[in-house]
BAROPA-727245 format. One record per residue (C-alpha): x negated, y, z negated; residue in one letter. Coordinates in Angstrom, 2 decimals, padded with zeros to 5 digits. Example, Ala and Ser with C-alpha at 12.3 -4.5 7.8 and 13.67 -1.06 7.14 Angstrom:
# residues 2
+---------+---------+---------+------+
|    east |   north |      up | rest |
+---------+---------+---------+------+
| -012.30 | -004.50 | -007.80 |    a |
| -013.67 | -001.06 | -007.14 |    s |
+---------+---------+---------+------+
***
This chain:
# residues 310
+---------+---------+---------+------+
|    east |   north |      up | rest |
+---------+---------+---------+------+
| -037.40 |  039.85 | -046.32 |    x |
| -036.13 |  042.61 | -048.45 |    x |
| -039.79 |  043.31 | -049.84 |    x |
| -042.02 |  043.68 | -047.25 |    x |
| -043.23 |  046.91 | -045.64 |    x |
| -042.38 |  047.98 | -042.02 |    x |
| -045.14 |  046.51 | -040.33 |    x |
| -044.33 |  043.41 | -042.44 |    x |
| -040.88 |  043.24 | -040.91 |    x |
| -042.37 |  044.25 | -037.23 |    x |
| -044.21 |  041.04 | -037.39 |    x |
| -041.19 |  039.33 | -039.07 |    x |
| -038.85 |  040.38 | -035.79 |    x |
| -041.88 |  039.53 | -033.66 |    x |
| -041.76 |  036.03 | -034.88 |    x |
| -038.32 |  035.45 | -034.53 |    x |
| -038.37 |  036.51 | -030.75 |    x |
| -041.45 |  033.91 | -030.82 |    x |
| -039.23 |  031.38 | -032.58 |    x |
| -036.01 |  031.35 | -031.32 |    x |
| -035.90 |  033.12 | -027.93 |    x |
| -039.28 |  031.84 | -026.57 |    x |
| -040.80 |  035.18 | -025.88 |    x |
| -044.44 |  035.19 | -023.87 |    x |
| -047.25 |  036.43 | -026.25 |    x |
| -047.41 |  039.33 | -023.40 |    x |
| -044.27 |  040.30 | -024.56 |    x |
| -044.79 |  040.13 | -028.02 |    x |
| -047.81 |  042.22 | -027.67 |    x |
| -046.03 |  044.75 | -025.37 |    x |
| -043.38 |  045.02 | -028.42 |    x |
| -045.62 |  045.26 | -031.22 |    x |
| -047.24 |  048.19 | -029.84 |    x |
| -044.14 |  049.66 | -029.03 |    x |
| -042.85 |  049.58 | -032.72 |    x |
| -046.00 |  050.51 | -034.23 |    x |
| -045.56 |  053.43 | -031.88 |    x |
| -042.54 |  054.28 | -033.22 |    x |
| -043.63 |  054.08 | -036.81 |    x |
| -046.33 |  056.16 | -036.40 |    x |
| -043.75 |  058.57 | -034.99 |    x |
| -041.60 |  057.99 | -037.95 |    x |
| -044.74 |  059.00 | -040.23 |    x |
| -045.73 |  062.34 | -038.48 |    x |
| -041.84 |  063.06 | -038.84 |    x |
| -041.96 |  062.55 | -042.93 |    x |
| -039.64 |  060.04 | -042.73 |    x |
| -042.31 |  057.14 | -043.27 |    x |
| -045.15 |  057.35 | -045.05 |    x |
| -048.18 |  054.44 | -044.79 |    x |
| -047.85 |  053.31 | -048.42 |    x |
| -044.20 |  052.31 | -048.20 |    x |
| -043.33 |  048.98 | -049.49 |    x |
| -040.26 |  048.63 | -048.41 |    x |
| -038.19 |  050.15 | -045.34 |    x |
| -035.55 |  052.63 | -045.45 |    x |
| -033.72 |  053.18 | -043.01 |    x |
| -031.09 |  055.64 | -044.14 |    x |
| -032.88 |  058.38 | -042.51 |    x |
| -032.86 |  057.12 | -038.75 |    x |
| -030.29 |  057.96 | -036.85 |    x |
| -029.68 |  058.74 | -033.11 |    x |
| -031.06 |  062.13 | -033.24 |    x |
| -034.45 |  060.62 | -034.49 |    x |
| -034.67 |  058.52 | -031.76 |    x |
| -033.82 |  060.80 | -029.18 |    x |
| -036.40 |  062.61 | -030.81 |    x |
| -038.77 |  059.85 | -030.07 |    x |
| -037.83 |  059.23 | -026.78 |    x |
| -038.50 |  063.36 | -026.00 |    x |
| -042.23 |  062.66 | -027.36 |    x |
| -042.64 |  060.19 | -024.88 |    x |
| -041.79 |  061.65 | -021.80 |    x |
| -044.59 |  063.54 | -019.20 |    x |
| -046.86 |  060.46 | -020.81 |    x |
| -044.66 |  057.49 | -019.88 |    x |
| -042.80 |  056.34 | -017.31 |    x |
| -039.08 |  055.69 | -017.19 |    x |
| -039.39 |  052.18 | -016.82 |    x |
| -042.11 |  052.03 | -019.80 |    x |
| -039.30 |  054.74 | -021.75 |    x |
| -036.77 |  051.81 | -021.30 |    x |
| -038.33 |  049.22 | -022.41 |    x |
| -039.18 |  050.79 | -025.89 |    x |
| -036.34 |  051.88 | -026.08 |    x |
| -035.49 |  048.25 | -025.72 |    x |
| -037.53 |  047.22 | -028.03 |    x |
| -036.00 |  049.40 | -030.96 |    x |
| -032.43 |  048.05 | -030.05 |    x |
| -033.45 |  044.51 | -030.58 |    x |
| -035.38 |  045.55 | -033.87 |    x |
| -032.96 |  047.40 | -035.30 |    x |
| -029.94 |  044.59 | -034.73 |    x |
| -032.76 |  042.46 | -036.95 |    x |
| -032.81 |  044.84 | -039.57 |    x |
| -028.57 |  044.95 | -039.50 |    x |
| -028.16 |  041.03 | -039.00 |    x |
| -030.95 |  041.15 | -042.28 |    x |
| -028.85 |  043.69 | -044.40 |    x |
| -031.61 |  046.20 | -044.34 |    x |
| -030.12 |  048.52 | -041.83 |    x |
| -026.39 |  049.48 | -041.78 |    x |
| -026.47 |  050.46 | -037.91 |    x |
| -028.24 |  050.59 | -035.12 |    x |
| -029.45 |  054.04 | -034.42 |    x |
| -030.65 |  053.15 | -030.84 |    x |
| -027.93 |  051.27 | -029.64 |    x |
| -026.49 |  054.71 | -029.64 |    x |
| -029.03 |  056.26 | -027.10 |    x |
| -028.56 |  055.87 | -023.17 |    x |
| -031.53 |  054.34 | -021.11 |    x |
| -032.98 |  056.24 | -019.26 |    x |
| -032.05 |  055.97 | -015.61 |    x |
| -034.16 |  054.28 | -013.76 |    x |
| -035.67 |  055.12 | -010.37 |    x |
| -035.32 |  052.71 | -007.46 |    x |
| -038.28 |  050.58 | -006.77 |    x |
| -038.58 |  049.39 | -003.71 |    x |
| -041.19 |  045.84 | -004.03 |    x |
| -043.86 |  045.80 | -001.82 |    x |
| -043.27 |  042.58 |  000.80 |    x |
| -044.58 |  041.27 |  004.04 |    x |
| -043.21 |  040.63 |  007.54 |    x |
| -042.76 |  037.11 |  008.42 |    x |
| -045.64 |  038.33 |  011.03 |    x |
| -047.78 |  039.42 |  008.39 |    x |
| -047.36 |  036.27 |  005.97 |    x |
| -047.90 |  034.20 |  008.61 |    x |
| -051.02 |  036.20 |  009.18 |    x |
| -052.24 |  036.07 |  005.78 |    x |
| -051.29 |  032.39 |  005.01 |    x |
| -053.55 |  031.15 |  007.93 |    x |
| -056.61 |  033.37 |  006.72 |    x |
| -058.02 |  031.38 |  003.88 |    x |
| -060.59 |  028.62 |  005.34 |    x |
| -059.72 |  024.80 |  004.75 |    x |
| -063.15 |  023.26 |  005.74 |    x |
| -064.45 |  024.11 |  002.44 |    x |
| -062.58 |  023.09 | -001.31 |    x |
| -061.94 |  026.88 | -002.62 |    x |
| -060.43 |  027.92 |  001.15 |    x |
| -058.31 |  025.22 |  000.78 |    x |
| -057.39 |  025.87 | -002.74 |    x |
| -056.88 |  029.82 | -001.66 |    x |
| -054.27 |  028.50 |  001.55 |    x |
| -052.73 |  025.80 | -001.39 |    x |
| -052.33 |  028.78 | -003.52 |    x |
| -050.97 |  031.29 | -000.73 |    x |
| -048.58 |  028.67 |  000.58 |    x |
| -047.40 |  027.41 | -002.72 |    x |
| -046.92 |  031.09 | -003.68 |    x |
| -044.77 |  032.22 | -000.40 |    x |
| -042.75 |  028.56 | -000.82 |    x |
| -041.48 |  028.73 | -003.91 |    x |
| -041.63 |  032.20 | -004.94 |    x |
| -043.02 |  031.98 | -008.27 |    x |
| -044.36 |  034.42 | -010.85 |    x |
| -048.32 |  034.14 | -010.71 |    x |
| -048.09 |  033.04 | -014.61 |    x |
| -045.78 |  030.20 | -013.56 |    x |
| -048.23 |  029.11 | -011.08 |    x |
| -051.44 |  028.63 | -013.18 |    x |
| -049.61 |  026.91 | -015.71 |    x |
| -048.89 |  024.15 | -013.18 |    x |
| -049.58 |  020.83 | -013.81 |    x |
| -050.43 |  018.12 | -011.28 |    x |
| -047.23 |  016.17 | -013.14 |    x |
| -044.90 |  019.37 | -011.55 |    x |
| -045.54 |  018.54 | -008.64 |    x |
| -042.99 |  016.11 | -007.24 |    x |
| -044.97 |  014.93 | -003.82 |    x |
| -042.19 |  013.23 | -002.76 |    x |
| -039.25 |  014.33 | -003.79 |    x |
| -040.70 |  018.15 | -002.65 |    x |
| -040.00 |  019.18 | -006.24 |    x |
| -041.86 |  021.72 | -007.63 |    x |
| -041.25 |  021.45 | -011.96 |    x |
| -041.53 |  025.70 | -013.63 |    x |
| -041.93 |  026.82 | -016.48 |    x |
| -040.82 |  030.45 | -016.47 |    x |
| -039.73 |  033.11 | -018.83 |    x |
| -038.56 |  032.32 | -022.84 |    x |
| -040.09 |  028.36 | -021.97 |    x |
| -037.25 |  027.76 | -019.37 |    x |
| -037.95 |  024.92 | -017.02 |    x |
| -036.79 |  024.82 | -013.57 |    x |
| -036.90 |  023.12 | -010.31 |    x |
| -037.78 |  024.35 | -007.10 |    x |
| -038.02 |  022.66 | -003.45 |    x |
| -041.19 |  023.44 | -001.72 |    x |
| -042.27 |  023.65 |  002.07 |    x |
| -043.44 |  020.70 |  004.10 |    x |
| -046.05 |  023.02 |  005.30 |    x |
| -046.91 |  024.09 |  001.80 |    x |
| -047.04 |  020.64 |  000.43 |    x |
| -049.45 |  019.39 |  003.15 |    x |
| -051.61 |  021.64 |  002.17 |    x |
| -051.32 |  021.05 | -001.30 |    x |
| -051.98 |  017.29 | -001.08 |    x |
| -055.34 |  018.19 |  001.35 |    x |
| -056.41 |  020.61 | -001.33 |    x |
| -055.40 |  017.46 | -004.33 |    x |
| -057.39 |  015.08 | -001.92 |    x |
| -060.65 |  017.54 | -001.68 |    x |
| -060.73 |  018.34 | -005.57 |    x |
| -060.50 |  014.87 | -006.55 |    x |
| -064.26 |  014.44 | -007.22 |    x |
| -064.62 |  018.07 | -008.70 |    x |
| -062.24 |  016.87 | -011.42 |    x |
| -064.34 |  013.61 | -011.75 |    x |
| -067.80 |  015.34 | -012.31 |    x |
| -066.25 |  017.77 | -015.12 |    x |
| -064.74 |  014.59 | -016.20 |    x |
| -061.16 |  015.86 | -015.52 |    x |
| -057.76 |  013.58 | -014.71 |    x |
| -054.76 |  012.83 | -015.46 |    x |
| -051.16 |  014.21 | -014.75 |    x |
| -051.68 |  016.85 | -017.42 |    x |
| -054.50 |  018.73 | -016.12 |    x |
| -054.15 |  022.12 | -014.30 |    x |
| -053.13 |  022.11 | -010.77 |    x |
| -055.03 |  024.84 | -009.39 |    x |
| -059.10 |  025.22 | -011.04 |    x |
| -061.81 |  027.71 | -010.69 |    x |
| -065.45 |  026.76 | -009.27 |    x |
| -066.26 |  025.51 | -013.25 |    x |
| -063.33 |  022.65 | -012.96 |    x |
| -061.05 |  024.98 | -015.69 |    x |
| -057.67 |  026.62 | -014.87 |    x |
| -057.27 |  029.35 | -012.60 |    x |
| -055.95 |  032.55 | -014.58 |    x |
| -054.00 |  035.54 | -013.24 |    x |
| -056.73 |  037.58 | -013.04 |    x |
| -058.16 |  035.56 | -010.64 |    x |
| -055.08 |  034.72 | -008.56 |    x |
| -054.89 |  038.20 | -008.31 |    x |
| -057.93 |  039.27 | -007.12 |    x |
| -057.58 |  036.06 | -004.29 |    x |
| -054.49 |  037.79 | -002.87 |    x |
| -055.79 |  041.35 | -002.85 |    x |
| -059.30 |  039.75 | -000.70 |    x |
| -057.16 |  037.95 |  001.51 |    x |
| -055.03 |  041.24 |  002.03 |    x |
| -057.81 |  043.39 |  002.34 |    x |
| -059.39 |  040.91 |  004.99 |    x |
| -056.06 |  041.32 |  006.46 |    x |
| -056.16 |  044.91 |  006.64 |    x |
| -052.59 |  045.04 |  004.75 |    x |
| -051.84 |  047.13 |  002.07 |    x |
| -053.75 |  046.84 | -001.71 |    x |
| -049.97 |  047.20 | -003.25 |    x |
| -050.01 |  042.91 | -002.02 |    x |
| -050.41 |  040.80 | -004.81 |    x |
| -049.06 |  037.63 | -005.98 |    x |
| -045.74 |  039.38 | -007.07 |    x |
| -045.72 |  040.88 | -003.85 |    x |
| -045.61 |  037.08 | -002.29 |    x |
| -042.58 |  036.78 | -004.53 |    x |
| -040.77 |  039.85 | -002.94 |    x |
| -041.66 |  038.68 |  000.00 |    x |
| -040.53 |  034.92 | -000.40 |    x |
| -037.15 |  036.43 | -001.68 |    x |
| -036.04 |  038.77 |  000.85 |    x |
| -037.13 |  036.27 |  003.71 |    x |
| -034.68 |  033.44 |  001.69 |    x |
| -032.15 |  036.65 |  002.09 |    x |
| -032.80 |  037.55 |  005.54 |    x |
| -032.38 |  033.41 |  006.35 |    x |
| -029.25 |  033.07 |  005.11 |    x |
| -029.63 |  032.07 |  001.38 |    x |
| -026.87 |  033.85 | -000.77 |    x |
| -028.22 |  036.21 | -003.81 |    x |
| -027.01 |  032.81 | -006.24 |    x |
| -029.09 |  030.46 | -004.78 |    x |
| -032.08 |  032.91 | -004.74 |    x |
| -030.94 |  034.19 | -008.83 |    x |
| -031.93 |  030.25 | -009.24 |    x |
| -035.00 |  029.83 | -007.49 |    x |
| -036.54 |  032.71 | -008.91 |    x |
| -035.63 |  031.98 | -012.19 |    x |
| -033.56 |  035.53 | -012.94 |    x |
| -031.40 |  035.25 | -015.77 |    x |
| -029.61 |  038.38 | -014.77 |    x |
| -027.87 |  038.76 | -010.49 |    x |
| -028.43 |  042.32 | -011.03 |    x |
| -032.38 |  041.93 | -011.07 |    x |
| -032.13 |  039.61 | -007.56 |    x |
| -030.02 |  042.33 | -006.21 |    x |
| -032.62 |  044.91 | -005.67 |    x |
| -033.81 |  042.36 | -002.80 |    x |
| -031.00 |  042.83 | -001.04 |    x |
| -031.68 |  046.54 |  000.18 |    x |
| -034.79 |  045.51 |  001.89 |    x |
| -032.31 |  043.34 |  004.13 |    x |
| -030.12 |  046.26 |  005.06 |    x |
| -031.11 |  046.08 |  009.04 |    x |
| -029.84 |  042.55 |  009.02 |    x |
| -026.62 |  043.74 |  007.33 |    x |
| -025.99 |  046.24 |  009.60 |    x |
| -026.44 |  043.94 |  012.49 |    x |
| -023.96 |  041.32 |  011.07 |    x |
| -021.15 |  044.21 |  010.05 |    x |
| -021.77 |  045.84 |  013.45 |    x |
| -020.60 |  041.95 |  015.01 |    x |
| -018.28 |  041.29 |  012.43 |    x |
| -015.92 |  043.79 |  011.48 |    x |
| -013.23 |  045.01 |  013.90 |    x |
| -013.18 |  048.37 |  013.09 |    x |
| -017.28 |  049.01 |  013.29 |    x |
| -017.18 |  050.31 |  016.97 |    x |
+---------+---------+---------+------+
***
């Protein structure tokens, strides 16, 4: 460890979040480009130069991040600030737990405070209104309605839905069987209505899989016209035709459906726990921005309920 370069020890750290935390090669990308970022940074400082062989670190301290972190914004969002900032935080407790650093120079530096997103989500009126567009007299309309139901039931991330199996799904046990984030596996229920028109849509594709020669518990729920797996990109561009047809908003897109699927759990009745699980958060604070979008409801119900609120 103690002779390679810095990109030699960016690829090092990048294969250790691979390793042992399970991180999605989107991730790795997003934080190898953020540290090369930062050592090209490091370089037009004089601090680093491109022949290096091994890193020093004795130079970097708070101020040279900050430093950084002033280059970056009017070019980069806050959000996009943070997580780079994120990024040299988990580095540099590499380079410490490695002996090559004897802080960490950006554990040192606040985040940058984050505006308030609100997600883009649907009306109940509106989902129902989308999820009854899709045509189910022919196989892809009744793939599209599969996919827009299975999306609004279960609220999952549009990665964790074309890396379904036919094994996840659980037909009668109304199990659905993720994979999410870091390679973590969970189970969620899905809809009655949702899995009827999952099994039409597993009836219809049957001989699709046959002619491409295609079966089996391990091949990919949802396919494209060709009999391979449906990607994002084209889960995405589904939801945004459907939308459009819909005359809703461009902003809907499969991580809309999840907004949408988690404030209705909220506005139901579900409690922020049970919807942390189903979505798969790690963290309550990232399920609790759902709860704002709910603040009608909780109006209504503090209006009834406390004695004081007239």
């Amino acid at each position: 460890m103690e002779n390679l370069g810095p990109r030699g020890l960016v690829e090092a750290f990048l294969e250790r979040l691979r390793r042992e935390r399970g991180c999605s090669e989107h991730t790795i990308k997003a934080y190898r480009s953020d540290l090369r970022q930062f050592l090209a940074f490091l370089i037009s400082e004089g601090r680093l130069h491109n022949d290096d062989k091994a890193w020093d670190s004795s130079g970097i301290d708070p101020l040279v991040v900050r430093g950084y972190l002033a280059r970056l914004f009017g070019q980069n969002s806050r959000t996009t600030i943070a997580r780079k900032l994120s990024a040299l935080r988990s580095f540099f407790t590499f380079l410490e737990r490695s002996g090559l650093s004897e802080s960490n120079p950006a554990a040192e530096v606040s985040t940058p405070r984050l505006r308030r997103h609100i997600p883009a989500h649907l009306t109940v009126d509106q989902t129902f209104r989308l999820l009854d567009l899709p045509r189910k007299d022919t196989l892809l309309g009744l793939r599209d309605a599969a996919i827009l139901e299975v999306l609004y039931s279960c609220g999952l991330r549009v990665s964790e839905l074309c890396s379904l199996n036919v094994s996840s799904i659980d037909l009668e046990s109304r199990i659905v069987r993720v994979m999410g984030k870091g390679s973590k596996e969970r189970l969620v229920p899905i809809g009655r209505q949702a899995l009827r028109t999952l099994k039409a849509y597993l009836d219809a594709v049957g001989p699709l899989r046959r002619r491409y020669g295609r079966g089996g518990d391990q091949e990919p729920l949802f396919l494209n016209y060709r009999g391979g797996r449906l990607t994002a990109r084209s889960v995405n561009r589904i939801i945004k035709r459907y939308a459009l047809e819909c005359g809703l908003s461009s902003d809907i897109s499969p991580h809309a459906m999840r907004h949408t699927f988690a404030t209705h759990m909220l506005d139901g009745g579900a409690d922020l726990r049970t919807v942390q699980e189903l979505l798969g958060h790690e963290s309550l604070s990232t399920t609790q921005k759902y709860t704002h979008l709910s603040l009608d409801k909780l109006m209504a119900v503090y209006d009834k309920a406390h004695p004081r609120s007239q």
